[in-house]
C-alpha positions in Angstrom: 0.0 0.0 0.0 1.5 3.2 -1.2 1.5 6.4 1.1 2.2 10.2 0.3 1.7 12.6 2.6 1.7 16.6 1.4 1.4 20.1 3.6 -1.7 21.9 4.1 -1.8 25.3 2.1 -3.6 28.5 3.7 -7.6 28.5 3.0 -7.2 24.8 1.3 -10.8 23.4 0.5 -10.5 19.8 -1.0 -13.5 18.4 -3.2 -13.1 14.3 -2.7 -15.3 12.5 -5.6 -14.9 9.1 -6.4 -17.3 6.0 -8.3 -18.7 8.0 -10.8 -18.2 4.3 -13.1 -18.2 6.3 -16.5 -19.9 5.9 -18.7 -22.3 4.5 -15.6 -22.5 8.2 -14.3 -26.2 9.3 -13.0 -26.1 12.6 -15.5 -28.5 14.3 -13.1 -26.1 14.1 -10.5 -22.8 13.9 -12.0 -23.7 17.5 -13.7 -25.0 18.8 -9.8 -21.4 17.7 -8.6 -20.0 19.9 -11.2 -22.3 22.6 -10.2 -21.0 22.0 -6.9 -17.3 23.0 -7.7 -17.7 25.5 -9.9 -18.9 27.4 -7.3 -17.1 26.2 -4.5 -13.4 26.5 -6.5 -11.6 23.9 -4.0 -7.7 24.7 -4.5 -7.7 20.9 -4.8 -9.5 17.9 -5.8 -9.4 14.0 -5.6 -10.7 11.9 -7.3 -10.7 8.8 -5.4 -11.4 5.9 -7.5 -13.7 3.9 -9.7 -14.0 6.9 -11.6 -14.0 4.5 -15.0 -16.0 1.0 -14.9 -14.7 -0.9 -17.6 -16.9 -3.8 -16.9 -15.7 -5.5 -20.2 -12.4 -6.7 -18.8 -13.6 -7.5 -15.1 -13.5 -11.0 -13.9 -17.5 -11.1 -13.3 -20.0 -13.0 -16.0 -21.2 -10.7 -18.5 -24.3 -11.3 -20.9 -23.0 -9.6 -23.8 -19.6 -8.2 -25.1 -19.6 -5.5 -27.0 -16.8 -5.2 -29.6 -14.5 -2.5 -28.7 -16.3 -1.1 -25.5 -13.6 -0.6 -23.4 -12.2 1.8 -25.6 -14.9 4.2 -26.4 -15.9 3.8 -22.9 -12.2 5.3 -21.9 -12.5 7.8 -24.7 -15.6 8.9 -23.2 -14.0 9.5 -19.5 -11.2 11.2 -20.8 -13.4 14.0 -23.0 -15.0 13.6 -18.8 -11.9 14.5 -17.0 -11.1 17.0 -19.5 -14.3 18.5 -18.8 -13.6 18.7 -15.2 -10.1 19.8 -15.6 -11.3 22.6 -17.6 -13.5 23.8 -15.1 -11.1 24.1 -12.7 -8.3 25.4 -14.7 -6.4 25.9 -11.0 -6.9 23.4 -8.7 -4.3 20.4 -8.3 -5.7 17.4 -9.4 -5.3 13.7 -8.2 -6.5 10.7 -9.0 -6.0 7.4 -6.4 -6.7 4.2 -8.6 -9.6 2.1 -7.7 -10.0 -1.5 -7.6 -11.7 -0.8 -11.0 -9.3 0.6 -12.5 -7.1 -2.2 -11.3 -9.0 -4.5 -13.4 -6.7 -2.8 -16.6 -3.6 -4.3 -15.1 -4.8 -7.6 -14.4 -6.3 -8.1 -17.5 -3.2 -7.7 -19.1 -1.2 -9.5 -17.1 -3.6 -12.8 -17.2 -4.2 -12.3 -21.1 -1.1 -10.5 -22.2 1.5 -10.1 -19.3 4.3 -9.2 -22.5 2.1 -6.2 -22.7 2.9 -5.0 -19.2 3.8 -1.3 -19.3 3.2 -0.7 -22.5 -0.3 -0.2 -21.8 -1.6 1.9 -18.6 -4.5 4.2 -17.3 -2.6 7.0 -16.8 -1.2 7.2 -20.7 -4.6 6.1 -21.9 -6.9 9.0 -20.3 -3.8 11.2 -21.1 -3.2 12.7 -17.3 -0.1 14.0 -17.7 -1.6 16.4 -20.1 -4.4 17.4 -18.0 -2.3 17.7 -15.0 -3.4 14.9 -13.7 -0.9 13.0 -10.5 -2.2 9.7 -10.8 -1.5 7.4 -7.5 -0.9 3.3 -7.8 -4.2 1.4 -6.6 -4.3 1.0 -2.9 -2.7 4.5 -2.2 -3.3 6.6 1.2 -3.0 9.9 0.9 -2.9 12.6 3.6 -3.7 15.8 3.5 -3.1 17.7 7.0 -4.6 15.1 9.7 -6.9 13.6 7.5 -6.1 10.7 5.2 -8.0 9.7 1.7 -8.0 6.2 0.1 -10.3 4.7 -2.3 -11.4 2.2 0.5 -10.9 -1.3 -0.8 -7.2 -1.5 1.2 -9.7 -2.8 4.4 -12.0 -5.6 2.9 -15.4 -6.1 4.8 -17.3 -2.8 5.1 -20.0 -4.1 2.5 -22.3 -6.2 4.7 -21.7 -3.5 7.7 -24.6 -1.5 8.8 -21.9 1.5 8.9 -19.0 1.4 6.6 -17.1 4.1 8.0 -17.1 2.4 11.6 -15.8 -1.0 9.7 -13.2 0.9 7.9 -12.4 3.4 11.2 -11.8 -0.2 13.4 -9.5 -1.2 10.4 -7.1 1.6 10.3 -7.8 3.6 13.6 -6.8 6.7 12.1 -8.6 9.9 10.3 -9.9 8.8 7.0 -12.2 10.1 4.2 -12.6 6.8 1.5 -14.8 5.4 -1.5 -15.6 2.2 -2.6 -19.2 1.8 -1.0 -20.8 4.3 -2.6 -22.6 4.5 0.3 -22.6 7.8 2.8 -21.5 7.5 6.4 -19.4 9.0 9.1 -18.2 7.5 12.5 -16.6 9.3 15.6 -14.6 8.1 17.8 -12.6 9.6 20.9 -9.2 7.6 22.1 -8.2 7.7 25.9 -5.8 10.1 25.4 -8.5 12.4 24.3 -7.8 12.9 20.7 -10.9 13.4 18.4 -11.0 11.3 15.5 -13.1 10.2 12.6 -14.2 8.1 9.3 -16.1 9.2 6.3 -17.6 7.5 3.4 -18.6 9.3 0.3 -21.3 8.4 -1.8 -21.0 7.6 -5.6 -22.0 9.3 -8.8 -22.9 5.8 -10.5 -26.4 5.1 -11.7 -28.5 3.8 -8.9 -30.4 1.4 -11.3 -27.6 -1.2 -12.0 -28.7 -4.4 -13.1 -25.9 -6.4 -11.1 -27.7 -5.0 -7.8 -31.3 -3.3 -8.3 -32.0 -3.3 -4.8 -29.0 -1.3 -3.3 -28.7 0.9 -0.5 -26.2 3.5 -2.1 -26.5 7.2 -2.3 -25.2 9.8 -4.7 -23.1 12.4 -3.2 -19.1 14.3 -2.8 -17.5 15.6 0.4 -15.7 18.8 1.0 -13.2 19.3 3.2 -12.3 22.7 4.9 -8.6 23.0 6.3 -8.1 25.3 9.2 -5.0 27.5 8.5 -2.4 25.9 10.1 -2.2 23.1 12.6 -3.3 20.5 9.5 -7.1 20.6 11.8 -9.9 20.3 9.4 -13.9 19.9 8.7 -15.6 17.4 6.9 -18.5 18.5 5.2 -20.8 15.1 3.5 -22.9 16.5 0.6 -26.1 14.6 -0.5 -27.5 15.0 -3.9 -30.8 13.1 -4.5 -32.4 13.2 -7.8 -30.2 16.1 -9.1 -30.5 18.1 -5.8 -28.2 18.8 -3.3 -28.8 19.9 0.6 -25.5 22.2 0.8 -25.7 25.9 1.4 -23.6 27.1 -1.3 -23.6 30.6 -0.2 -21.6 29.6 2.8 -18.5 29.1 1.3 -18.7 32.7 0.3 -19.9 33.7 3.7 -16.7 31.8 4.9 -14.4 33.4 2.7 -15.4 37.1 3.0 -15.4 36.3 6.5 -11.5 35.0 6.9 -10.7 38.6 4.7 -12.5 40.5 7.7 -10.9 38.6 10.6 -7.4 39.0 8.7 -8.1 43.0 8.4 -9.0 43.5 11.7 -5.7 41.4 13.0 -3.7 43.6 10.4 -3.2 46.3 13.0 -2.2 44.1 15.7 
């Protein structure tokens, strides 16, 4: 498992998305989630994994292939990330690889392992010229005190009633993950008093999969707001449902013009 760790910049907002499954994507919410960032402008965002399905080269039974699939279907989430990279022409972008993603690699080494290297995610959704950093699957990042994984390093959380207290008992440390698609938080306080915490983000997939009809996943993305030093932060868990999200846009504005009124009247001091 792979492990970068990187500073905390003044006023950082991070935007974590992750299991949008192109070209599964629910377009009602997908295009709310881009609504979302355009306003909120987070000088940074993740995206955290399963962001492309490719459900022609998985291991499961499929009723049908489709000749050539698997490379419109990257085509299509490249124009995707371009679209989201030119919407936020100055945010840092990465992108941890899912256990979808992974399926590329082990395709080609079970069917073709001479083709190993020649042929990767990274050169085929053309990141490097989007900006892209592109993380090996099972990656942890941290950001500050929190860390962000897709969520498939800790098998087990699918049958919980909570996935973020599965994951939380897994890795007893702050963490903000994937894989689920399914949004949930847990708390937890150690005996030395430190205050600490799991997330789960929802997903951006369609809800009416034919592999699992009767799910209990939920669209959504999660914002994170970094205090200005000390790495603390806030974890903000945004539902969409049916194209509609429950977040107050306006307060991120209200926050900003705030912080430039607290830092005028500490000028003089």
């Amino acid at each position: 498992m792979g492990y970068a760790k990187t500073r905390v910049e003044k006023d950082d907002i991070v935007a974590f998305i992750s299991d949008i499954h192109f070209p599964s994507e629910d377009t009602g919410s997908y295009r709310k989630a881009l609504s979302i960032l355009k306003t909120i402008k987070p000088s940074r965002v993740i995206l955290g994994g399963d962001i492309v399905d490719l459900d022609d080269i998985s291991r499961y039974p499929k009723r049908k292939i489709i000749q050539e699939k698997t490379l419109t279907d990257l085509q299509y989430a490249g124009e995707k990330l371009t679209e989201m990279r030119d919407l936020l022409p100055h945010s840092r972008f990465d992108f941890l690889l899912g256990n979808h993603e992974d399926r590329l690699d082990k395709y080609i080494m079970e069917k073709a392992p001479e083709l190993s290297g020649f042929l990767d995610l990274k050169t085929l959704l053309k990141c490097d010229k989007l900006n892209i950093r592109v993380h090996p699957h099972n990656t942890v990042i941290r950001i500050g005190k929190l860390n962000y994984s897709h969520g498939d390093n800790w098998p087990g959380g699918w049958g919980m009633a909570n996935p973020a207290r599965s994951i939380y008992d897994k890795c007893k440390d702050n963490i903000l993950f994937g894989h689920f698609h399914r949004i949930s938080n847990h708390s937890s306080r150690t005996l030395r008093g430190r205050q600490q915490g799991a997330w789960g983000n929802g997903c951006l997939q369609r809800l009416d999969v034919e592999f699992n009809k009767y799910n209990n996943w939920q669209h959504g993305i999660t914002l994170v707001y970094y205090a200005k030093s000390g790495g603390y932060f806030h974890v903000e868990q945004i539902r969409i449902h049916e194209g509609i999200n429950f977040f107050p846009e306006h307060m991120v504005e209200h926050r900003r013009d705030n912080d430039k009124s607290l830092d005028k009247k500490g000028a003089g001091k």
